[in-house]
C-alpha positions as CSV (number, residue, x, y, z in Angstrom):
1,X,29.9,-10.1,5.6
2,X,30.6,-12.9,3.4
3,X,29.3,-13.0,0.0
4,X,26.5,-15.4,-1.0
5,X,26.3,-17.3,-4.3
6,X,23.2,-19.3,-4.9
7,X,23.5,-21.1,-7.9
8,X,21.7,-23.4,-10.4
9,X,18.1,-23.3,-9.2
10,X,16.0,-25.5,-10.8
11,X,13.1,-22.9,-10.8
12,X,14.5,-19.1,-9.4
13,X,11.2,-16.6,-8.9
14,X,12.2,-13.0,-9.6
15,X,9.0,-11.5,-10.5
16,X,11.0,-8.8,-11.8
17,X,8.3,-5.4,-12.0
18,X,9.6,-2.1,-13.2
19,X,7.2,-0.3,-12.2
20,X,7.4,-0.6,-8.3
21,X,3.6,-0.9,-8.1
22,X,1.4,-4.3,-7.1
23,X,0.5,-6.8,-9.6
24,X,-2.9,-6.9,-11.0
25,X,-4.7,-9.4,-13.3
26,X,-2.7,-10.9,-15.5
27,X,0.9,-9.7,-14.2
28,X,-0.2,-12.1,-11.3
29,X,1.0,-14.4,-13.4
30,X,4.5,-13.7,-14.5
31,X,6.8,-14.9,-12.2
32,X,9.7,-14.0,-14.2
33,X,11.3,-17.4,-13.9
34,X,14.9,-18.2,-14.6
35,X,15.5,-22.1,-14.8
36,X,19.2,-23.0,-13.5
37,X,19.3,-19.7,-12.2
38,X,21.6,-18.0,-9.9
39,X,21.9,-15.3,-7.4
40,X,24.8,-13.2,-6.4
41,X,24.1,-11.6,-2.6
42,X,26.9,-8.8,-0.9
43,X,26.5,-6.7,2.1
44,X,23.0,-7.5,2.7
45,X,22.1,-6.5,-0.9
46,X,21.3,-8.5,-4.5
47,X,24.1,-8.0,-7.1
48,X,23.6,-10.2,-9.7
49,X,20.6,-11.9,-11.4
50,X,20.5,-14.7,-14.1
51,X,21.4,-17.9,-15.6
52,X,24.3,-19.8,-14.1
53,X,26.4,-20.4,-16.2
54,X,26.8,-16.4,-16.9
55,X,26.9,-15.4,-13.8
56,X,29.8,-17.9,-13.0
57,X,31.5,-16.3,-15.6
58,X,31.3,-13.0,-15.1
59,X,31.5,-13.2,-11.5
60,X,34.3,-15.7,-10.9
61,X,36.5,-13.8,-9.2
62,X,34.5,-12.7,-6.3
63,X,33.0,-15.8,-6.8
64,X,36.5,-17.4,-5.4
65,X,35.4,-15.2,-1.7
66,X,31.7,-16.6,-1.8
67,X,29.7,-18.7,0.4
68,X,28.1,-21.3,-2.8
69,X,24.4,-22.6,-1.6
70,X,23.7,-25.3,-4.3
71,X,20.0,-25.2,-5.2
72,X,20.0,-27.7,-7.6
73,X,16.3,-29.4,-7.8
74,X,15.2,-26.6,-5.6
75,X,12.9,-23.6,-6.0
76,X,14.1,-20.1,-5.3
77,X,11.9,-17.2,-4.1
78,X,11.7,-14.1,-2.5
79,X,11.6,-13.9,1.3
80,X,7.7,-14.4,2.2
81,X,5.9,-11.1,3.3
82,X,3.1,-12.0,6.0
83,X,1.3,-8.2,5.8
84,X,-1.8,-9.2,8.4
85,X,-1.0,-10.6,11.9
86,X,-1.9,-9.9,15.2
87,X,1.6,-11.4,16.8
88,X,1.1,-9.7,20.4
89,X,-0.9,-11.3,22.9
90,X,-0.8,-13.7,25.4
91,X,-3.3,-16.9,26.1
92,X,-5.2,-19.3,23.9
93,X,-8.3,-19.8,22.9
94,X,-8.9,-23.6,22.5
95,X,-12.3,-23.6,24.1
96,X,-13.6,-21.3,21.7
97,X,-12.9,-23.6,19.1
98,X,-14.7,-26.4,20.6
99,X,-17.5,-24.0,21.0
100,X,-17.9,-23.4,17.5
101,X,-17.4,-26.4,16.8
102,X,-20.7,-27.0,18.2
103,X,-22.6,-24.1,16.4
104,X,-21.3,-21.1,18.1
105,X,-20.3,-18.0,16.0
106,X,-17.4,-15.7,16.4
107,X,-19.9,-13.0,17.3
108,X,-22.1,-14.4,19.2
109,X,-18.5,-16.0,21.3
110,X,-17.5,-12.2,21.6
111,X,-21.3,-11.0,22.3
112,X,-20.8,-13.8,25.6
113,X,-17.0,-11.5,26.6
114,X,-15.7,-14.0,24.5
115,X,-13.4,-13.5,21.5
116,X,-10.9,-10.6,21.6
117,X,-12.6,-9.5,24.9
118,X,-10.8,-12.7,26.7
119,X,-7.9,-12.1,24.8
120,X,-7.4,-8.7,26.3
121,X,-7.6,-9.6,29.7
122,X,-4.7,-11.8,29.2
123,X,-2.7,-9.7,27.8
124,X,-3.0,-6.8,29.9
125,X,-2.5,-9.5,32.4
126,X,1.0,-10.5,31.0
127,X,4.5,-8.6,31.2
128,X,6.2,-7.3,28.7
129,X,8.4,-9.5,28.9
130,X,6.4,-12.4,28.9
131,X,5.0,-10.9,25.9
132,X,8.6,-10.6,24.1
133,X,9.4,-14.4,24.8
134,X,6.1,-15.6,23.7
135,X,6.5,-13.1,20.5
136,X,10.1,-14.2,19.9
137,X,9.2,-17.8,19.5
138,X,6.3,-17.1,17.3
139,X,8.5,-15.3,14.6
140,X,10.6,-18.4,14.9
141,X,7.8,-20.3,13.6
142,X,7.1,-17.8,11.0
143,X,10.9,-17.7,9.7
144,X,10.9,-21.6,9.4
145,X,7.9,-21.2,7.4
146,X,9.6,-19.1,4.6
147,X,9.0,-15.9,6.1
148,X,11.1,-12.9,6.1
149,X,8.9,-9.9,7.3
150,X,5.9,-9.6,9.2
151,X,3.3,-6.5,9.8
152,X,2.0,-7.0,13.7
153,X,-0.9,-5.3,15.2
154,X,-2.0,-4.0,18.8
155,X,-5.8,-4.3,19.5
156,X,-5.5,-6.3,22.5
157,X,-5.4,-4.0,24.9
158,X,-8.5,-1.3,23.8
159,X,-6.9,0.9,26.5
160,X,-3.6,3.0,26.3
161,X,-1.2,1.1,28.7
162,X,-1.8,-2.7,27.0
163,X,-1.9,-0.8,23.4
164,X,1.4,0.7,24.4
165,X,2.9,-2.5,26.1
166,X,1.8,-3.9,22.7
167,X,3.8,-2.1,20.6
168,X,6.9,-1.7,22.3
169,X,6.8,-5.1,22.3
170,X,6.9,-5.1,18.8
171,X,9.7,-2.3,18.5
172,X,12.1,-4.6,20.6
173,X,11.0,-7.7,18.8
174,X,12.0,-5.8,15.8
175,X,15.0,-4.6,16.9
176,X,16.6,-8.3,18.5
177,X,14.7,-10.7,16.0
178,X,15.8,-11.2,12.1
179,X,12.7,-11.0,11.1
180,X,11.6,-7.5,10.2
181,X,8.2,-6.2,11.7
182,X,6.3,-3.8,10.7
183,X,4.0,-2.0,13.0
184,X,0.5,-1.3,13.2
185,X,-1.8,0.5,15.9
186,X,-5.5,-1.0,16.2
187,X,-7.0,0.4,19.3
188,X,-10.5,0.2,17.2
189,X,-10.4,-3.6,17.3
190,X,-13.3,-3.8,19.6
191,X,-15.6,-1.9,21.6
192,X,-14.4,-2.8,25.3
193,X,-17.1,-3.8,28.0
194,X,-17.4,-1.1,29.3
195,X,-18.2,1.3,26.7
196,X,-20.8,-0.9,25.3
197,X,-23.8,1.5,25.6
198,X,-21.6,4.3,24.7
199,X,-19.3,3.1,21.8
200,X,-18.7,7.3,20.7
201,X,-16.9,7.3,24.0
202,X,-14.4,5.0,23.3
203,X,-13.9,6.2,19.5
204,X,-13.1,9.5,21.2
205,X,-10.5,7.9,23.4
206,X,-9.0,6.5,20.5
207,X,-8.9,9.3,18.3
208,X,-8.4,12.7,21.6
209,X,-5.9,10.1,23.4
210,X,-4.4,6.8,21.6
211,X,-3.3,8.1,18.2
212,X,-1.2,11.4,19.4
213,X,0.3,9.3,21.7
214,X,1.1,6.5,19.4
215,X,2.4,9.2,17.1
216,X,4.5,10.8,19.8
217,X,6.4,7.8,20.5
218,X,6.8,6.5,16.9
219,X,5.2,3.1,18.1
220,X,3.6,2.7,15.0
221,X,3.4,3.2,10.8
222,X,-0.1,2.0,10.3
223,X,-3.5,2.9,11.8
224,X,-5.9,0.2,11.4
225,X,-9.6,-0.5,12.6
226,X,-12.1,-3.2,12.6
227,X,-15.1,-1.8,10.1
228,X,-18.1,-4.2,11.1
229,X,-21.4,-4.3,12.4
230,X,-21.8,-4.2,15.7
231,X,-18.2,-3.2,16.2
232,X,-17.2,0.4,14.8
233,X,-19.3,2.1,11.9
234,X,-18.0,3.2,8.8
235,X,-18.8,6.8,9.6
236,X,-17.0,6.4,13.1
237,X,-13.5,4.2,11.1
238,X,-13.5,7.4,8.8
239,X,-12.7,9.7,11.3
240,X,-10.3,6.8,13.5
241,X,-8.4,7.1,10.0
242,X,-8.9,10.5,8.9
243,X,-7.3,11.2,12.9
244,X,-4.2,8.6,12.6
245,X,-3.7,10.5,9.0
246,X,-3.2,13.7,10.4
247,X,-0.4,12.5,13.0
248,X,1.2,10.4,10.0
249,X,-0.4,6.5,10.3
250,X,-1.2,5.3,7.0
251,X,-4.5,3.7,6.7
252,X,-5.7,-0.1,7.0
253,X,-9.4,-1.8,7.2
254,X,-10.4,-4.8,8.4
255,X,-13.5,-5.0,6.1
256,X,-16.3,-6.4,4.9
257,X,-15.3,-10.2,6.6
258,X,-18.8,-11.1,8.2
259,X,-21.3,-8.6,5.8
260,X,-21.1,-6.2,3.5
261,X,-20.9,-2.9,5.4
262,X,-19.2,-0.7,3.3
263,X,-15.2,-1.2,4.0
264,X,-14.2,-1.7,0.7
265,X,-16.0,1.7,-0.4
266,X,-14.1,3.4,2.7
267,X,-10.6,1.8,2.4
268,X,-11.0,3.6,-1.5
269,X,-12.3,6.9,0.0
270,X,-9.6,7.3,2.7
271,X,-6.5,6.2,0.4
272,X,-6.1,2.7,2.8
273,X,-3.0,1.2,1.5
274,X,-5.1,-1.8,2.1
275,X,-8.8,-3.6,2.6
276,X,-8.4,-7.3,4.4
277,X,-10.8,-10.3,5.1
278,X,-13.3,-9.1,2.0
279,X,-15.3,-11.9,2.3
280,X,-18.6,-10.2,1.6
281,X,-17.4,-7.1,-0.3
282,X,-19.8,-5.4,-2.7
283,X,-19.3,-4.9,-6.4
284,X,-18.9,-1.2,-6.4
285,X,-16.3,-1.9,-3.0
286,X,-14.0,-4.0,-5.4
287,X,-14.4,-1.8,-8.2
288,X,-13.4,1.6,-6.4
289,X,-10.5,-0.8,-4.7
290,X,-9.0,-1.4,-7.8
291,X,-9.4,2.4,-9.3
292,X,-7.5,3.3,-6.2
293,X,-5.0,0.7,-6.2
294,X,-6.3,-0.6,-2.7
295,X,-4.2,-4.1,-1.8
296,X,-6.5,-6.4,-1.0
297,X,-5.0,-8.5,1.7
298,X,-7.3,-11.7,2.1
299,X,-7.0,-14.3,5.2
300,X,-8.2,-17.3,3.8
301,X,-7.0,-19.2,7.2
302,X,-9.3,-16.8,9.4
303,X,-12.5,-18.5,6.8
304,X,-10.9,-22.1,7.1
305,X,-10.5,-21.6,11.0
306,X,-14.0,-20.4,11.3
307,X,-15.7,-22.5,9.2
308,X,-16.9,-19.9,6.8
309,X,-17.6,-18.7,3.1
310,X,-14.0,-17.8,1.7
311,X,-13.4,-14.5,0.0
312,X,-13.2,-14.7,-3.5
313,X,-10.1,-14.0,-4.9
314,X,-10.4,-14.9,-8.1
315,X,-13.4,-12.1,-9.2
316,X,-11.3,-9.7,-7.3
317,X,-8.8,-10.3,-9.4
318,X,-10.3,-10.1,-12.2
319,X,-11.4,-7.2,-11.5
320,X,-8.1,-5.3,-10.8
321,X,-7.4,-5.3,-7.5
322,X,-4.1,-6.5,-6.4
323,X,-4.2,-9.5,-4.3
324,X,-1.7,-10.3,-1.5
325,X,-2.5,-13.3,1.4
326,X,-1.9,-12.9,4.7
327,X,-1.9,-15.6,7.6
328,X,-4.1,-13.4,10.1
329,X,-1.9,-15.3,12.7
330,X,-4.0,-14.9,16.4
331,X,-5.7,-16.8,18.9
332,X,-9.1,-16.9,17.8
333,X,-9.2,-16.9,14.4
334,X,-6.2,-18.3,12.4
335,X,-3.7,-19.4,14.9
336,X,-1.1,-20.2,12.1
337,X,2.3,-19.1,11.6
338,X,2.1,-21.1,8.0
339,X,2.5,-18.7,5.4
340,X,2.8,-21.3,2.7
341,X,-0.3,-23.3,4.0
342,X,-2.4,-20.2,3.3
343,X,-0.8,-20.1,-0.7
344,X,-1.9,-23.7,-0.7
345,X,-5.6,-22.7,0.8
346,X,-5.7,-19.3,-2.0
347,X,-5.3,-22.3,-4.4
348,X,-7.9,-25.0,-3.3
349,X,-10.5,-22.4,-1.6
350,X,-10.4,-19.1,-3.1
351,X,-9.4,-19.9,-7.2
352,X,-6.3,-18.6,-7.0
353,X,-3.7,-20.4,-9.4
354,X,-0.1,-21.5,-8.0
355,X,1.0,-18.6,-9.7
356,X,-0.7,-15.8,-8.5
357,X,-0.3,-17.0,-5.2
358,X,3.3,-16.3,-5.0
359,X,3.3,-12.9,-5.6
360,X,0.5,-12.4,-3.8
361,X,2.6,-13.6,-1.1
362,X,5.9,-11.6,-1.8
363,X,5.6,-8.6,-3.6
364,X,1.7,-7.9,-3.4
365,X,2.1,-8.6,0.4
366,X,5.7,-6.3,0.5
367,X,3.4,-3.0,-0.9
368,X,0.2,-4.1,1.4
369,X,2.8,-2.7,4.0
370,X,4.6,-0.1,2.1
371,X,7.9,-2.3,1.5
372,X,7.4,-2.9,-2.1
373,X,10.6,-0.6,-3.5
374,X,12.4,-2.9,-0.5
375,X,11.3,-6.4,-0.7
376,X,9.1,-8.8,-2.3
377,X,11.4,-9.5,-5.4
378,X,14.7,-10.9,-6.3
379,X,15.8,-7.9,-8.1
380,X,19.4,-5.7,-8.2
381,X,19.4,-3.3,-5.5
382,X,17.0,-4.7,-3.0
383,X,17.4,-6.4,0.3
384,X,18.5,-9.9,-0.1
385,X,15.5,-11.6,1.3
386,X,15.4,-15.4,-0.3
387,X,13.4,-18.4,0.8
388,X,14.8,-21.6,-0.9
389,X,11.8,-24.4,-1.0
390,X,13.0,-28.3,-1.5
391,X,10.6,-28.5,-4.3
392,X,11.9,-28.2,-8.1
393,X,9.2,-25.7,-9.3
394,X,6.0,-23.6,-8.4
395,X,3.5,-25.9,-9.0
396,X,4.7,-28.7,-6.5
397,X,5.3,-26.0,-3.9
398,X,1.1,-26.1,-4.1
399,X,0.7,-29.7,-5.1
400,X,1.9,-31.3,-2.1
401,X,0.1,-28.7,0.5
402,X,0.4,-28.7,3.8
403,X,3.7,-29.3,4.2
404,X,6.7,-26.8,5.3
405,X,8.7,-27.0,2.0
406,X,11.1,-24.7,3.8
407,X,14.9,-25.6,3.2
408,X,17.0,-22.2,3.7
409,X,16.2,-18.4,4.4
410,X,18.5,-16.0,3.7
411,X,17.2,-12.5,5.4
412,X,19.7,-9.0,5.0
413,X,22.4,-11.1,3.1
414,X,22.7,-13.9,5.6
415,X,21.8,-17.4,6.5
416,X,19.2,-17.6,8.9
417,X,17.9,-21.1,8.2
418,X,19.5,-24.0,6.8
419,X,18.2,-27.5,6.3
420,X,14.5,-26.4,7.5
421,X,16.6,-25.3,11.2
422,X,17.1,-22.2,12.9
423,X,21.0,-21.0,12.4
């Protein structure tokens, strides 16, 4: 593998952090920005980090070998980290939209068999392999947009054979794609149809017959569930989680996104390594987040999409929890592969600066999924994961929103995108 020199950046993003843990409060901040900075990539791996002209120097031998990307009057950052997405399913949901575009709600749309009910049908409908081509293109959309790793989620299926087409889908996806996916089991999306009058039923299929099988075929690293009213109970997520912990998932919460119901309070009691949505989180949920280092992963797109009140990031991070921003990329809520879109909407909904939303979108987002020591950062050692942006600094990567800034992505040490196309 040919080296990789990147060299004179007008703005390069490092957001150097020694201590492997997410940024909180005011760390948010620090970028760790290197003007005319350079970046020295081999085997898959950063070498080199700093100005230059002193990396040119010191480095001007093997520099002779080197594949030189010129970034003059660009900004350089780490790969993008989308840590909420629900990649796998197959459909649209267009009249949906236009229905709540005339005053119905998300609930009362799923309340109807609407929602992620319609959603499963499809998918258990489609192949697996019409599942992997639809997939594949998707996380070609996301890679043009910047990003280099993903977290996907089942939860379209709400019965063992779809959850498990689901996720192999994912594994092979993972294995043929560039971008990396991480994967996360969510049979407690919903309660299905059928179980309606007896939701303990289907919580006990979930937690007797779902997780050790998801655990038996590594399918999955996460175990997530949707903590709402009128969906699952707090009392009935802490045993879905407590279960998954047993056979090895790590904890996740959808929480708090349409009332408060007490998400927050259980993503800190069950050790989540995040809360997401937190649109209506309480003051003692946010507190006992950030005393147990809880990401907070928010979906500002899901709000925007739906026509709702945003989370709000900036008392949440104030308060010590670390932010990350997800897309929430599926077909009902936020069907947006636009990574950078959401940065812009942390900015102009949620009072997020154009500073915190970059880590919150790199090295926040890399720990919401447990690929912080990895990822997230352009530091020695890790994976050389770089997004260049055809912007000369931070702020104009905000300023002029709504636009796919995306020039080059360079994922494990190689070019995967060059002059905003596909390699």
């Amino acid at each position: 593998m040919r080296p990789i020199f990147i060299k004179n950046a007008s703005q390069l993003i490092t957001i150097k952090n020694s201590s492997n843990t997410p940024l909180i409060k005011e760390a948010m901040s620090n970028l760790g920005i290197i003007e005319n900075g350079s970046v020295l990539i081999e085997n898959g791996r950063i070498i080199a980090v700093g100005k230059d002209n002193a990396l040119s120097n010191q480095y001007s031998e093997r520099l002779k070998e080197a594949l030189v990307i010129d970034a003059s009057g660009k900004l350089v950052t780490p790969g993008l980290v989308d840590p909420h997405t629900h990649l796998i399913f197959a459909g649209s949901r267009e009249q949906e939209f236009n229905m709540r575009l005339q005053g119905k709600t998300y609930m009362e749309i799923m309340e109807m068999g609407g929602g992620i009910h319609t959603t499963a049908r499809q998918t258990k409908s489609a192949s697996q392999e019409e599942l992997f081509n639809e997939g594949y293109e998707r996380l070609n959309q996301f890679l043009l947009h910047g990003v280099t790793t993903i977290e996907a989620k089942s939860g379209y299926g709400m019965e063992w054979e779809t959850e498990r087409k689901q996720l192999e889908v994912v594994k092979s996806l993972n294995q043929q794609h560039v971008v990396d996916i991480v994967s996360t089991f969510m049979g407690a999306h919903a309660v299905p149809k059928k179980y309606k009058v007896n939701p303990e039923q289907y919580v006990e299929l979930v937690i007797k017959e779902m997780i050790p099988k998801v655990a038996e075929l590594g399918l999955a690293e996460f175990n997530d569930v949707f903590c709402e009213k009128g969906v699952f109970t707090p009392k009935q997520d802490k045993r879905i989680l407590d279960t998954g912990k047993e056979f090895g998932l790590r904890p996740k919460i959808h929480a708090d996104e349409i009332e408060p119901y007490g998400g927050a309070e259980l993503a800190a009691e069950v050790g989540a390594i995040s809360a997401d949505h937190l649109l209506k989180t309480s003051e003692i949920g946010s507190y006992l987040m950030a005393k147990r280092g809880v990401v907070g992963v928010l979906l500002p797109g899901t709000a925007y999409f739906l026509m709702a009140e945003f989370a709000n990031a900036r008392k949440l991070i104030d308060k010590g929890v670390p932010v990350a921003l997800a897309t929430d990329f599926n077909p009902g809520s936020s069907p947006t592969a636009s990574l950078p879109f959401i940065m812009n909407l942390g900015c102009l909904k949620m009072g997020m600066t154009p500073a915190e939303v970059i880590p919150a979108a790199t090295i926040n987002a890399a720990h919401a999924i447990g690929r912080g020591n990895e990822i997230g950062s352009i530091e020695v050692g890790k994976k050389a994961d770089i997004t260049i942006f055809n912007v000369s600094n931070f702020m104009k990567l905000q300023y002029f929103y709504g636009i796919n800034h995306t020039d080059t992505v360079i994922k494990n040490g190689q070019i995967v995108v060059k002059g905003g196309k596909i390699e």
